[in-house]
NUTORLO-648962 format. One record per residue (C-alpha): residue in three letters; x, y, z. Coordinates in steps of 0.25 Angstrom, whole numbers, plus 5000, padded with zeros to 4 digits. Layout:
N
alaXYZ
...
***
This chain:
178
unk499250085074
unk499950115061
unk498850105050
unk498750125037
unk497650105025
unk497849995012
unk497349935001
unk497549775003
unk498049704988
unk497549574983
unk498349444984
unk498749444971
unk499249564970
unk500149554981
unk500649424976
unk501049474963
unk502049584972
unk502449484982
unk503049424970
unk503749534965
unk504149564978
unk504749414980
unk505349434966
unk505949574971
unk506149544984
unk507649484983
unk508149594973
unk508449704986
unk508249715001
unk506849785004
unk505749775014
unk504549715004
unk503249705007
unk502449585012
unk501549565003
unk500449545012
unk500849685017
unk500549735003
unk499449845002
unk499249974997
unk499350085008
unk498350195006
unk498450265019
unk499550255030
unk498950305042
unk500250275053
unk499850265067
unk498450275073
unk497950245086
unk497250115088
unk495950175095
unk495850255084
unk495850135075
unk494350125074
unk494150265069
unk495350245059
unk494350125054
unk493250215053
unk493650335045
unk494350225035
unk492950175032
unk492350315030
unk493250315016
unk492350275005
unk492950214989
unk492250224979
unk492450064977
unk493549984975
unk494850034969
unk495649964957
unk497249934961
unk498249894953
unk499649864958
unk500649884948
unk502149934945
unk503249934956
unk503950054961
unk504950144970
unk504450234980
unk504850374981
unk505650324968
unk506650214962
unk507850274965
unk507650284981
unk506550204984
unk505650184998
unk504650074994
unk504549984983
unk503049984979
unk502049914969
unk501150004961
unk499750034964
unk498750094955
unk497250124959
unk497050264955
unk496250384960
unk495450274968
unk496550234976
unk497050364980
unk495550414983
unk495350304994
unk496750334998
unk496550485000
unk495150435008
unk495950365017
unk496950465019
unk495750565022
unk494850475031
unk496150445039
unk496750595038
unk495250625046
unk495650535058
unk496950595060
unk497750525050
unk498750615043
unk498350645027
unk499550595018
unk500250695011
unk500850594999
unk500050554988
unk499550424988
unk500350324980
unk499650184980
unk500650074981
unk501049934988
unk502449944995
unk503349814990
unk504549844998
unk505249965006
unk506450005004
unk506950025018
unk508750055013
unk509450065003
unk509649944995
unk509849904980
unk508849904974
unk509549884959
unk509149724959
unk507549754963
unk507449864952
unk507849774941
unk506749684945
unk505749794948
unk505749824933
unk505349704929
unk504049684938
unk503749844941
unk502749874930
unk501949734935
unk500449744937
unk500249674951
unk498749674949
unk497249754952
unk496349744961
unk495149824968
unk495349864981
unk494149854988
unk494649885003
unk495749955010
unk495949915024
unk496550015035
unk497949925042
unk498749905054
unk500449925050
unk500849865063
unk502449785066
unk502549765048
unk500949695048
unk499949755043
unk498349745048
unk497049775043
unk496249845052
unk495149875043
unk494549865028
unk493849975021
unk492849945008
unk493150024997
unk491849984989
***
């Protein structure tokens, strides 16, 4: 089972990238994201074995928040950078709060077996991948003129723990975070 632990966004907000993304979407070849896929990734754990699914649940509930945490979604960018680009993303801006819950995560899984990550984390929601080399002239144009938009807040009150199985994705389980 290939796993991994996200934030879910609200309707509104993915609506408001699905049409950036429609609006972008003709400028250059890329593979976009569904939004219905949309989410913001705080843990990836990679394969695990189903009949270890349970406990996987159970050290997920053992991490405590402090309450919800305040997201905004905002700015477009390039990752690792403009010039040679991987990824294509929407800005995400939660703070210290974010990244605390992210590093519980981490930690709670890393005590099951799961491998700690070694990059620091870097909240954000993947638009499109960029998979080969393709122009990208026309879509930077427009980028400009949308890539300091504020998509919108909200205040997460949940991540859930999903399945990544033939491009679907699942929910297997939701975690309060107040």
């Amino acid at each position: 089972m290939r796993l991994f632990t996200a934030i879910d966004i609200p309707d509104a907000i993915a609506s408001k990238l699905g049409a950036v993304i429609d609006r972008l979407r003709p400028k250059t070849k890329l593979s976009w994201t569904s939004v219905e896929k949309m989410h913001i990734t705080m843990k990836f754990i990679g394969e695990w074995p189903e009949d270890r699914l349970d406990e996987m649940k159970r050290s997920l509930a053992g991490v405590r928040a402090t309450g919800g945490i305040e997201i905004t979604v905002r700015g477009l960018g390039w990752y690792p950078n403009p010039r040679d680009p991987h990824v294509f993303w929407a800005g995400v801006e939660a703070g210290d709060d974010l990244r605390s819950l992210a590093k519980a995560t981490d930690q709670a899984v890393h005590a099951i077996g799961v491998p700690l990550d070694d990059r620091e984390y870097s909240p954000h929601l993947t638009l499109a991948r960029i998979r080969k080399r393709v122009s990208l002239n026309a879509l930077r144009r427009d980028v400009e003129a949308v890539e300091s938009t504020d998509f919108g807040s909200f205040r997460a009150t949940d991540f859930y723990l999903y399945l990544s199985r033939a491009g679907a994705y699942t929910k297997l389980a939701g975690f309060a975070l107040v």
